[in-house]
C-alpha distance (Angstrom), angle and dihedral (degrees) to the residues before:
residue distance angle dihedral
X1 . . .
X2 3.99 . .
X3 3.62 113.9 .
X4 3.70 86.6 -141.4
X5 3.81 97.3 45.4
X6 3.49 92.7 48.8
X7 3.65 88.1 50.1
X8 4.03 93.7 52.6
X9 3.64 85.4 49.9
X10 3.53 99.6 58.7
X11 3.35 85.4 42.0
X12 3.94 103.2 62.4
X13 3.99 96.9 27.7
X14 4.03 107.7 35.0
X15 3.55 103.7 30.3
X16 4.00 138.3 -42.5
X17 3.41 106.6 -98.8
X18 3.57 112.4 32.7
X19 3.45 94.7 89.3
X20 3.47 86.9 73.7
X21 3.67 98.5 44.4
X22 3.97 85.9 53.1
X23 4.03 81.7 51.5
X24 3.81 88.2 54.3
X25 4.14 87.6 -117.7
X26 3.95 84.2 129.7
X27 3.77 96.6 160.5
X28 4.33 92.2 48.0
X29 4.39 85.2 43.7
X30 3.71 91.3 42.3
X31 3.82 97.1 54.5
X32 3.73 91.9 35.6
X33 4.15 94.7 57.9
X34 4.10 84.9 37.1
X35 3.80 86.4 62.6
X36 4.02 96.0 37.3
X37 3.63 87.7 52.6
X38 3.94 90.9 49.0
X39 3.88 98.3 52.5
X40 4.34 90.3 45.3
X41 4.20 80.6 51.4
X42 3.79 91.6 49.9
X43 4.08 96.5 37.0
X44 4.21 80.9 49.1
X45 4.04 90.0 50.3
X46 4.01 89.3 39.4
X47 3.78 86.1 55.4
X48 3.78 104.2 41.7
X49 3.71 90.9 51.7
X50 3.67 98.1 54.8
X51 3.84 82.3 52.6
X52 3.43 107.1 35.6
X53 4.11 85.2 85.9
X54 3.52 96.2 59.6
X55 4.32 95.9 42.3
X56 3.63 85.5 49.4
X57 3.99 88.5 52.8
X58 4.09 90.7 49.3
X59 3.46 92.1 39.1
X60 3.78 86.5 52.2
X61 3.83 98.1 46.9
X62 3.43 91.7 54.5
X63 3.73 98.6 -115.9
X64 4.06 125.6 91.1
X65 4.12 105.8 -152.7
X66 4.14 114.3 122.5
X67 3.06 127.3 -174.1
X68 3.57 130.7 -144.4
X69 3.63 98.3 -116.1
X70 3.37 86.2 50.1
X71 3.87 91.8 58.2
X72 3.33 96.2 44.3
X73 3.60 100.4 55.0
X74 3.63 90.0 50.0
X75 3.58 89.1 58.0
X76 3.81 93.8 43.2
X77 3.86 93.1 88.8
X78 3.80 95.6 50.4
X79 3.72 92.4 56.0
X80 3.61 93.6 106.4
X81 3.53 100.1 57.5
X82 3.61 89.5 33.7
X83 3.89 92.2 58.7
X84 3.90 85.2 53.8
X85 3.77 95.9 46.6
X86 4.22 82.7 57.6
X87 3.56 86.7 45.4
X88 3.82 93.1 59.2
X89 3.65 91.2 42.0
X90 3.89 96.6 51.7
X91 4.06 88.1 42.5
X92 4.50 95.3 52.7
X93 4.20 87.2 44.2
X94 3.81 95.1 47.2
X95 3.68 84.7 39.9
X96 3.77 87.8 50.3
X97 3.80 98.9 51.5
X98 3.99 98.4 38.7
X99 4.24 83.3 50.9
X100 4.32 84.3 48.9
X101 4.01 87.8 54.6
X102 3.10 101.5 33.0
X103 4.43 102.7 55.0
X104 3.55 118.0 103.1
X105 4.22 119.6 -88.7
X106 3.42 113.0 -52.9
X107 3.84 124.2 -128.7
């Protein structure tokens, strides 16, 4: 297979980034799963606050069942910041695999 298509592959399906690593761009891969892994921290923390209100309140009554609704009102105030968070992510993987494509001839 294609260095370079196997390197856009990993890339856009294991994890933005390590088609450059694979390329031997280490400092362009390195900074590029640094960031990926920042924006799934911040999308986790973005999350887990809008719920931590309602696990507190089953963890309070005693009783651990949530419903869905229940979830997804939580979340309904984050969805701002959320929608941003998904924006980051989307921009650093498209980023990723144009940057794959786009390097010079591969050896």
């Amino acid at each position: 297979m294609n260095k370079k298509l196997t390197a856009c592959l990993l890339s856009a399906f294991v994890l933005p980034g390590l088609g450059q690593l694979y390329l031997g761009r280490k400092l362009v891969g390195g900074i590029l799963i640094i960031l990926v892994n920042f924006v799934l921290i911040l999308g986790l923390f973005v999350v887990l606050r809008g719920l931590s209100p309602v696990i507190a309140s089953q963890i309070a009554g005693g009783a651990i069942t949530i419903t869905t609704s229940e979830v997804l009102a939580a979340i309904d105030g984050a969805t701002g910041f959320g929608k941003i968070v998904l924006f980051g992510f989307c921009a650093v993987w498209l980023f990723s695999v144009i940057d794959v494509l786009r390097s010079g001839p591969v050896e």
